[in-house]
Backbone as CSV, one residue per row, in Angstrom:
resi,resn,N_x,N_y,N_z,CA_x,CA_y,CA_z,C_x,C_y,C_z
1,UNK,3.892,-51.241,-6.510,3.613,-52.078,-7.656,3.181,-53.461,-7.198
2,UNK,2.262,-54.216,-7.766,2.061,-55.192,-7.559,2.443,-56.835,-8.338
3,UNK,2.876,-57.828,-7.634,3.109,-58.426,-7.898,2.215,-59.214,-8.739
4,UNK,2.188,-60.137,-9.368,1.327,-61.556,-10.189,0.677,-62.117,-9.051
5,UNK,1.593,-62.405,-7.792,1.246,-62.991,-6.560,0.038,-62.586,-5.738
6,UNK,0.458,-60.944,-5.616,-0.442,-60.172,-4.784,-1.786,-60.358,-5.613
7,UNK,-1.639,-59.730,-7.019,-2.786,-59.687,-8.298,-3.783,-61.059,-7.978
8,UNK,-3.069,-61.930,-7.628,-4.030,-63.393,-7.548,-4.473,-63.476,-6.285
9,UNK,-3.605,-63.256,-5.055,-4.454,-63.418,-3.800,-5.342,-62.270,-3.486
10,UNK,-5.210,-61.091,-4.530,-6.503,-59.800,-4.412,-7.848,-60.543,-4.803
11,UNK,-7.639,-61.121,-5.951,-8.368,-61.683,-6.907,-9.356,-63.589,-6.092
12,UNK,-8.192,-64.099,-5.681,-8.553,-65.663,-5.174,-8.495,-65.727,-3.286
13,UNK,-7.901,-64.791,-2.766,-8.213,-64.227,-1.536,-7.163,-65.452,-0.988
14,UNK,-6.275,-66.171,-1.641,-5.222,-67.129,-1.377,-4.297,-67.224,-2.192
15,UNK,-3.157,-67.557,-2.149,-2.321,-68.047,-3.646,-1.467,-69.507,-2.652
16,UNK,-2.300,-70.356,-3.299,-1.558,-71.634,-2.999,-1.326,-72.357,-4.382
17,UNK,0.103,-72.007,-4.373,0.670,-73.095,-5.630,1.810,-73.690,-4.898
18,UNK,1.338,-74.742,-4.162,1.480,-76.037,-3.466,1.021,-76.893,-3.577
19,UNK,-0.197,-76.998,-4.384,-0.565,-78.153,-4.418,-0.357,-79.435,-5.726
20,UNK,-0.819,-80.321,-5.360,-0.161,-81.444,-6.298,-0.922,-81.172,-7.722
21,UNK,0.128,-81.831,-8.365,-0.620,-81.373,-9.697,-1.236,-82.028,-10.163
22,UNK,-1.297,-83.430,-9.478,-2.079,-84.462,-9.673,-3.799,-84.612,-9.079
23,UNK,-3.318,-83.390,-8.109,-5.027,-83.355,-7.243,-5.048,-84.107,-6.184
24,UNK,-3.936,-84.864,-6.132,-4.066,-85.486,-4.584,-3.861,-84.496,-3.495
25,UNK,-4.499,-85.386,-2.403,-4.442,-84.039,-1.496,-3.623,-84.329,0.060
26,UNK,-2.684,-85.831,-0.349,-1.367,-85.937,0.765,-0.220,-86.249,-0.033
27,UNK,-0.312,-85.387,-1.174,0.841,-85.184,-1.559,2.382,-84.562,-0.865
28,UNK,3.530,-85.053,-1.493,4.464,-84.383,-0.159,5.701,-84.899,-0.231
29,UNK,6.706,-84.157,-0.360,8.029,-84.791,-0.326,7.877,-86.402,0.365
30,UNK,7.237,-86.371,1.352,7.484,-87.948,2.134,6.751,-88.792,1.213
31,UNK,5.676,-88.247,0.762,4.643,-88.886,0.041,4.562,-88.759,-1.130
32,UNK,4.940,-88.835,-2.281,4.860,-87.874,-3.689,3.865,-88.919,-4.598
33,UNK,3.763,-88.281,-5.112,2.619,-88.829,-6.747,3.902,-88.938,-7.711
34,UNK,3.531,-89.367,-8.407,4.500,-90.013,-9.513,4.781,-88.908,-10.423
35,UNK,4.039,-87.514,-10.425,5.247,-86.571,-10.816,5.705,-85.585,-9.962
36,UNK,5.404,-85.847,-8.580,6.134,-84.668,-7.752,7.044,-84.406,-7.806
37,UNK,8.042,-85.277,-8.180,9.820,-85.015,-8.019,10.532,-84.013,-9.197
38,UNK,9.095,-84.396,-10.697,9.372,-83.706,-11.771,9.024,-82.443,-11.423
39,UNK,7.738,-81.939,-11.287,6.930,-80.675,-10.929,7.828,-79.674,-9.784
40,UNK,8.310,-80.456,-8.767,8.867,-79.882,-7.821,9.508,-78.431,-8.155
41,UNK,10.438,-78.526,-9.330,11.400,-77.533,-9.606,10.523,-76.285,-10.413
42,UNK,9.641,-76.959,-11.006,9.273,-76.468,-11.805,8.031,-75.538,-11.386
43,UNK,7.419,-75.893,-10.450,6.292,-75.089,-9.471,7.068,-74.261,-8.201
44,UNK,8.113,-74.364,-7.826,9.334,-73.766,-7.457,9.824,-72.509,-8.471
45,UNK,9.955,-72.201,-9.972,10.756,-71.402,-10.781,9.186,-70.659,-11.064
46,UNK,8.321,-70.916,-10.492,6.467,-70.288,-11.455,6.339,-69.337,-9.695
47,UNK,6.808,-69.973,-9.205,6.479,-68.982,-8.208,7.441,-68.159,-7.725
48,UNK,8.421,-67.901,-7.929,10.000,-67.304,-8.206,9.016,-66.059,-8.837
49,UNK,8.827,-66.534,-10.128,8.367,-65.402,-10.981,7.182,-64.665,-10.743
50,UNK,6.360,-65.585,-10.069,5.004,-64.944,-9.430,5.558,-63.653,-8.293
51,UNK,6.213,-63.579,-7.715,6.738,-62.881,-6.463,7.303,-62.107,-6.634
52,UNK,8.585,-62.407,-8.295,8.913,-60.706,-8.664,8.301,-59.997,-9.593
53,UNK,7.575,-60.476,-10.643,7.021,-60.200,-11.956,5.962,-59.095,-11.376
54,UNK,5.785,-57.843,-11.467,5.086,-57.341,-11.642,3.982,-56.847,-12.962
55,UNK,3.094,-56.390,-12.353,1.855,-55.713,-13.468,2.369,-54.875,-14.408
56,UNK,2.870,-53.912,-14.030,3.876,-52.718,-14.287,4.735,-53.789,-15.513
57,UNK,5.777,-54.152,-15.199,6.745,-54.953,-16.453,5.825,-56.101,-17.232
58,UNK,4.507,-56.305,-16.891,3.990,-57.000,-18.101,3.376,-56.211,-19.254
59,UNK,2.630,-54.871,-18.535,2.327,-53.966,-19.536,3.143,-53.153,-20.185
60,UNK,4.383,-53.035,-19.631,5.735,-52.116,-20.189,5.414,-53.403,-21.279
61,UNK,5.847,-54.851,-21.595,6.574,-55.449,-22.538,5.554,-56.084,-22.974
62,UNK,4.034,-56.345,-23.277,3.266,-57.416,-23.494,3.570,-58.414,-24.216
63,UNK,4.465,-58.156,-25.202,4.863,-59.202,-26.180,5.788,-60.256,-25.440
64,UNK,6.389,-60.044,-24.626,7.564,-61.224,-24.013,6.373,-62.297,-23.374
């Protein structure tokens, strides 16, 4: 079964959701943009779900 994860790096031939959400590009714990500290957790819990969420349990439930 495939993941959301796999589905996107088949698709984008990468899955980087690391980057700032601001578009800077030395973004970084040492360095942060003025919402890294917010985003942090939160681009942290999107990729949690990217890694277990499969294809399979989105079409079992489409409505959730």
């Amino acid at each position: 079964m495939n993941t959301i994860k796999e589905l996107i790096t088949d698709i984008d031939g990468e899955f980087r959701y690391d980057r700032c959400v601001m578009g800077l590009s030395n973004c970084s714990d040492d360095n942060p943009c003025p919402l890294h500290d917010h985003f942090k957790n939160i681009k942290k819990s999107i990729l949690c779900d990217f890694m277990e969420l499969t294809i399979d349990e989105i079409c079992k439930n489409p409505d959730k």
